[in-house]
ChimeraX commands (.cxc) that place a marker at each C-alpha (Angstrom):
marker #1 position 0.00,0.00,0.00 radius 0.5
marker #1 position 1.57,3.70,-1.02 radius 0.5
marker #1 position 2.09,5.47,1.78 radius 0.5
marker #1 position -0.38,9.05,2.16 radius 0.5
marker #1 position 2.30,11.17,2.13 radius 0.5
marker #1 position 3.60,9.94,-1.82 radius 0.5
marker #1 position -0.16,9.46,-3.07 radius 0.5
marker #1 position -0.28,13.64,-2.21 radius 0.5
marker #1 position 2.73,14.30,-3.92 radius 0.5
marker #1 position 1.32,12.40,-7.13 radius 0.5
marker #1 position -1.71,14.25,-7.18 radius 0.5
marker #1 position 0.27,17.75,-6.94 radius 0.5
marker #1 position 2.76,16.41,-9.53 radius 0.5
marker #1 position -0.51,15.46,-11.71 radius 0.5
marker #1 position -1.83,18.96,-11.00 radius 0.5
marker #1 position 0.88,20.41,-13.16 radius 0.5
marker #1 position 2.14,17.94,-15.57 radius 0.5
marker #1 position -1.77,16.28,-16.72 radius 0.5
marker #1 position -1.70,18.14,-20.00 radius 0.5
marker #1 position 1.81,16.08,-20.85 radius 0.5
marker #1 position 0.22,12.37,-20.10 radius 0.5
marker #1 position -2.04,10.50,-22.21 radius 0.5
marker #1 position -5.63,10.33,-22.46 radius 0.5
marker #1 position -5.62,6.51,-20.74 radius 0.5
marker #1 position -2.97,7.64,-18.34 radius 0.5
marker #1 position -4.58,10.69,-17.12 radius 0.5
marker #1 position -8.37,8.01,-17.06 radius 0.5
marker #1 position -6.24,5.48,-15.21 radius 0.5
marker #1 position -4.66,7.79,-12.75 radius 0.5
marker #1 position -7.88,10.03,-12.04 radius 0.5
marker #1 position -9.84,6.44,-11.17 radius 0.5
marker #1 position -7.19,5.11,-9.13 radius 0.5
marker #1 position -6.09,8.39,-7.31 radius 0.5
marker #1 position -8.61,10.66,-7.32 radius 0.5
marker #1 position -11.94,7.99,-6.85 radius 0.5
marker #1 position -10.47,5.43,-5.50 radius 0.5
marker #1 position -10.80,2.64,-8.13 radius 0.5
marker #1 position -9.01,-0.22,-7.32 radius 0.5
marker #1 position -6.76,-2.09,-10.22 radius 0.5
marker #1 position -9.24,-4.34,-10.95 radius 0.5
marker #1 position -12.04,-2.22,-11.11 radius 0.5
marker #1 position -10.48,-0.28,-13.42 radius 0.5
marker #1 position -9.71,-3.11,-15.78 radius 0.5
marker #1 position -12.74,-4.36,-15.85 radius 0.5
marker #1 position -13.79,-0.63,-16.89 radius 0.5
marker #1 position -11.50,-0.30,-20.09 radius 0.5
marker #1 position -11.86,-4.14,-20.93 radius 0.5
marker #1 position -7.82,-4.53,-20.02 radius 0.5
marker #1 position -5.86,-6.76,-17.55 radius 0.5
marker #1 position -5.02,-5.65,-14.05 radius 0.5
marker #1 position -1.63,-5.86,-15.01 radius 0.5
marker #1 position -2.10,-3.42,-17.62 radius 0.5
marker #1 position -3.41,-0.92,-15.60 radius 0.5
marker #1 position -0.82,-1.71,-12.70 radius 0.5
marker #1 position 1.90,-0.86,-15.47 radius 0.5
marker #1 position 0.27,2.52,-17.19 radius 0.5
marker #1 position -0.59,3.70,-13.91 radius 0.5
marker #1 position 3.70,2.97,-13.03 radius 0.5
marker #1 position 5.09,4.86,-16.65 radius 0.5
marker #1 position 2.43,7.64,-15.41 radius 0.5
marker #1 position 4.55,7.87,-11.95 radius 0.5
marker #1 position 7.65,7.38,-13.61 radius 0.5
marker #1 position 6.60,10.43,-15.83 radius 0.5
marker #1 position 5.36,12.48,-13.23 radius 0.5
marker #1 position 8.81,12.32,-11.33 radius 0.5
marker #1 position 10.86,12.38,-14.53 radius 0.5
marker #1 position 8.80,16.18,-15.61 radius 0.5
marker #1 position 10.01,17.36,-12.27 radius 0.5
marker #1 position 12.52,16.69,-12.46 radius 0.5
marker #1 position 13.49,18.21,-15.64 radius 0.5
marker #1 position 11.03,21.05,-14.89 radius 0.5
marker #1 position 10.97,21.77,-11.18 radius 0.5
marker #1 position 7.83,23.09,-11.18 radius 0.5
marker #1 position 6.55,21.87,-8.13 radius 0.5
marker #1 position 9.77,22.62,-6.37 radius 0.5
marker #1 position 9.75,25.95,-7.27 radius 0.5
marker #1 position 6.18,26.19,-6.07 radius 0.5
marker #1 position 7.15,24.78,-2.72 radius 0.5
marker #1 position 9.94,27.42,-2.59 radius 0.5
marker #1 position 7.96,30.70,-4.09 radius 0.5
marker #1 position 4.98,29.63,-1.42 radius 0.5
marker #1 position 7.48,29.39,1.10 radius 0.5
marker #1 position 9.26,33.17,0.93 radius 0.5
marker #1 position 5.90,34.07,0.30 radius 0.5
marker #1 position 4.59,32.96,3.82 radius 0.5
marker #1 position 8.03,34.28,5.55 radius 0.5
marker #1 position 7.79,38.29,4.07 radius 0.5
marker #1 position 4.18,37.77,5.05 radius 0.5
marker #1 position 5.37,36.92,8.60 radius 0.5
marker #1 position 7.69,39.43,8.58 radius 0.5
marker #1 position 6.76,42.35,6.67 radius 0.5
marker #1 position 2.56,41.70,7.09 radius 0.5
marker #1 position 1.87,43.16,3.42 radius 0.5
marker #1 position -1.96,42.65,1.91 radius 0.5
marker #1 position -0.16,42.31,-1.30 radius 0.5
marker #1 position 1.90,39.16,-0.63 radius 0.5
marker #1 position -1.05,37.38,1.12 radius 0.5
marker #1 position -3.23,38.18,-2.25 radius 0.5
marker #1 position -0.60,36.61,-3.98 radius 0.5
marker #1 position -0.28,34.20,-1.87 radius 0.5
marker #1 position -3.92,32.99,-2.49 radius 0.5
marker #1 position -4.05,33.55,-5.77 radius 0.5
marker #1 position -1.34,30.81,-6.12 radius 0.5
marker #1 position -3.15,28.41,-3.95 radius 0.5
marker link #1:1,2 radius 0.2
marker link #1:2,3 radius 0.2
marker link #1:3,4 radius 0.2
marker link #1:4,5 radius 0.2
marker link #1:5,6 radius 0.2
marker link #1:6,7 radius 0.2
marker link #1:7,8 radius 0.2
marker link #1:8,9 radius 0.2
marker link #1:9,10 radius 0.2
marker link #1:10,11 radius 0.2
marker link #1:11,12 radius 0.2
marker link #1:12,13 radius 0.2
marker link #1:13,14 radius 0.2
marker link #1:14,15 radius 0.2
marker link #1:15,16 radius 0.2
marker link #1:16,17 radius 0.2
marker link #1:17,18 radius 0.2
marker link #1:18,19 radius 0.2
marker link #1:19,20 radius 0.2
marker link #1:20,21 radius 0.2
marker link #1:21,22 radius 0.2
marker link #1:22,23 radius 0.2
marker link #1:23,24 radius 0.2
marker link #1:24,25 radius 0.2
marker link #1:25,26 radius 0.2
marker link #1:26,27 radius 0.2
marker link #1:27,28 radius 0.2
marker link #1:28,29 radius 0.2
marker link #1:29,30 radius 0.2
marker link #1:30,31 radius 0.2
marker link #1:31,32 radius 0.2
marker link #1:32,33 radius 0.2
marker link #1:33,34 radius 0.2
marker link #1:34,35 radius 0.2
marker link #1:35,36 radius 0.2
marker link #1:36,37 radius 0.2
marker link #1:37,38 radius 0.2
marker link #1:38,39 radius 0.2
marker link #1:39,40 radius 0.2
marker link #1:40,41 radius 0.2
marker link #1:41,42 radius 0.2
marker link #1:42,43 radius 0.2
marker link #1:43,44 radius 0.2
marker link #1:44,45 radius 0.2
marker link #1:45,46 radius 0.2
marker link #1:46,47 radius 0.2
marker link #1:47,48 radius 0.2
marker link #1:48,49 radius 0.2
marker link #1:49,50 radius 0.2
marker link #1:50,51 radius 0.2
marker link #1:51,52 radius 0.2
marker link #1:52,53 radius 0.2
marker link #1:53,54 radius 0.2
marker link #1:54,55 radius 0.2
marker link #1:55,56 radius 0.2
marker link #1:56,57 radius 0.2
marker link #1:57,58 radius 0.2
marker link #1:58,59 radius 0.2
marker link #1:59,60 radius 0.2
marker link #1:60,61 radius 0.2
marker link #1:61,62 radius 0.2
marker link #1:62,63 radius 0.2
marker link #1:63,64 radius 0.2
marker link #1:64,65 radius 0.2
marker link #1:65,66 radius 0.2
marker link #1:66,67 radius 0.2
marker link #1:67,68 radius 0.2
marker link #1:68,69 radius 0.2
marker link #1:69,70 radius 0.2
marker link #1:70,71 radius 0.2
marker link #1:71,72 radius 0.2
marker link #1:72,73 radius 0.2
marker link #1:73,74 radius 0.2
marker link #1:74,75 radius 0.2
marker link #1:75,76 radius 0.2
marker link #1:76,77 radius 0.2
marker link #1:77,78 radius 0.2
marker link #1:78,79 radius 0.2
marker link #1:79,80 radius 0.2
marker link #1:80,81 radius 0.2
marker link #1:81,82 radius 0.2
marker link #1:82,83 radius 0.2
marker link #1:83,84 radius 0.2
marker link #1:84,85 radius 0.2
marker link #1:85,86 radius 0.2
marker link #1:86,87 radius 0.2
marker link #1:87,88 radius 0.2
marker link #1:88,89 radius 0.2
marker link #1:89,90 radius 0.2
marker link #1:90,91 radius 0.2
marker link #1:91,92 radius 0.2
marker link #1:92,93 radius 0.2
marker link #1:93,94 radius 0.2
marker link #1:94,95 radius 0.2
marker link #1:95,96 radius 0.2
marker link #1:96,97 radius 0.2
marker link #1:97,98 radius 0.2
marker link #1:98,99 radius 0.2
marker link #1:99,100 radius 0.2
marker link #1:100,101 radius 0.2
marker link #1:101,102 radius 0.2
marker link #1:102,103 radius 0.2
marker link #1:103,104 radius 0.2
view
């Protein structure tokens, strides 16, 4: 079983990198991650084997990491979110925190 913590970061990675994945891949991973499908139910779905799904739903991961990265999109999220929280902290400015949501 994947632990909580690596199912989030999929789903953030998916966030940003959806438009670069197939049409079966980004099927597969919305039914397994996002409602919960299990393998099986899924093959049954699209008429495929459990091991099919087990491996698209594996190149998807392995192409989620690999677009990060090469990209560092999420990363740089993580890091523009973060100085935005600290001048926030420090410097209280409306401005940042709009941004700050708006990025959200």
């Amino acid at each position: 079983m994947e632990s909580l913590e690596k199912k989030e970061q999929l789903n953030q990675l998916f966030d940003l990198y959806s438009a670069l994945l197939t049409e079966k891949q980004v099927l597969y991973f919305e039914h397994y991650y996002h409602e919960d499908y299990s393998l099986q139910e899924i093959a049954e779905l699209y008429q495929v084997s459990r091991n099919a799904v087990y491996d698209h739903l594996k190149k998807v991961e392995e192409h989620l990491y690999h677009y990060e990265e090469k990209l560092k999109l999420f990363e740089l999220k993580e890091i523009r979110l973060n100085l935005i929280e600290k001048a926030i902290k420090d410097n209280d400015l409306s401005l940042l925190e709009q941004l700050r949501k708006l990025d959200e």
